[in-house]
N, C-alpha and C positions, 0 to 999 in steps of 0.2 A: 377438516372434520372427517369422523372415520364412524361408522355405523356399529355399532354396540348392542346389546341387550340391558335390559333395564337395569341390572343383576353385578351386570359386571364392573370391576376396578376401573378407576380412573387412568384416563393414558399415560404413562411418566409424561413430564415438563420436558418438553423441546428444549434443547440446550443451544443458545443462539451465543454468536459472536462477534467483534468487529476485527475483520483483517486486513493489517496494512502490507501490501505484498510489492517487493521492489525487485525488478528483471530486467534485465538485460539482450541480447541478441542469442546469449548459450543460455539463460534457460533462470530459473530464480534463483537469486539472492538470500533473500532474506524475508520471513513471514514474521513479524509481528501480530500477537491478541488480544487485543484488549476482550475482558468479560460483560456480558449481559447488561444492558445499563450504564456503561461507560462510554464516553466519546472521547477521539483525539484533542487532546490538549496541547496549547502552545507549549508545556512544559514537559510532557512526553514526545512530541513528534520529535525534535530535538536527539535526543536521546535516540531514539531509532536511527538519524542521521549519524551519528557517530557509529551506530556499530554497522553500518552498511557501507561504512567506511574500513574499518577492522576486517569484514568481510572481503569487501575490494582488492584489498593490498595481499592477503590471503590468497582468496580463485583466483583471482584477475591481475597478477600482479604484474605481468606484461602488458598488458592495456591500461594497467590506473595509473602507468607516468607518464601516459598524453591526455591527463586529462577526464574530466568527468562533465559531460552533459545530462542536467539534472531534469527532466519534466514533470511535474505534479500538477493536479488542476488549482484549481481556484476557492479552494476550500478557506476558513478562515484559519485554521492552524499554521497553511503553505505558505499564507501572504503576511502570516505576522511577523516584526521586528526581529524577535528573538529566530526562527527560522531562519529570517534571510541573512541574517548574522550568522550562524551556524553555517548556511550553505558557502558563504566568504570566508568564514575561519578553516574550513576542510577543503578550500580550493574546489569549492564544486561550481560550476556557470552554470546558472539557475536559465533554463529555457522559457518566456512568457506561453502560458497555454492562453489558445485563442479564446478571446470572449464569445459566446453563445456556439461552443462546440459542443458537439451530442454527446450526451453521458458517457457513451463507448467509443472508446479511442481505438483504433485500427490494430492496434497491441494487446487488446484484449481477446480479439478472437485469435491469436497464437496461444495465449494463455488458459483461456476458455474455448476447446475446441468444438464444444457441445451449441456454441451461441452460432455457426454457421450454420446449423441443420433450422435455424427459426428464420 
């Protein structure tokens, strides 16, 4: 909310987004968008899996021949069929996220460096 006169134009519409963001120990990968009102689908996560593969062999391509450990939480997209298919067909070993772990995984404040100062 932001303090206005009676008079004045409406505030443009906040423009909101959903972003899938996959990083490694050098720094991110790949940013996926989904827009306003969309959620990850088992038929798009997928999709991001392959190209964060294309990515891999690209940056990383001294480190993607030992191997990919994969972590995502527990989302229904990560744990559907079609996923974990996906993470077996591109040779990636899917790491179990713990059950009843806190929203913020410890790789979020290198990512988010702003979430130490709270």
């Amino acid at each position: 909310m932001e303090w206005r006169h009676s008079g004045s134009p409406p505030p443009p519409p906040k423009k909101k987004f959903l972003a899938s963001i996959f990083w490694d120990q050098d720094g991110i990968l790949l940013i996926g968008y989904l827009p306003k009102g969309q959620s990850i689908k088992v038929e798009y996560y997928p999709s991001l899996l392959v190209q964060l593969k294309d990515i891999l062999k690209e940056k990383r391509s001294g480190k993607f021949t030992k191997g990919v450990l994969f972590l995502h939480d527990n989302a229904p997209a990560h744990r559907a069929l079609a996923t974990q298919k996906k993470l077996a067909y591109l040779g990636f070993q899917s790491l179990d996220h713990p059950p009843f772990s806190p929203d913020l995984a410890p790789s979020e404040y290198h990512l988010f460096p702003a979430l130490k100062n709270n």
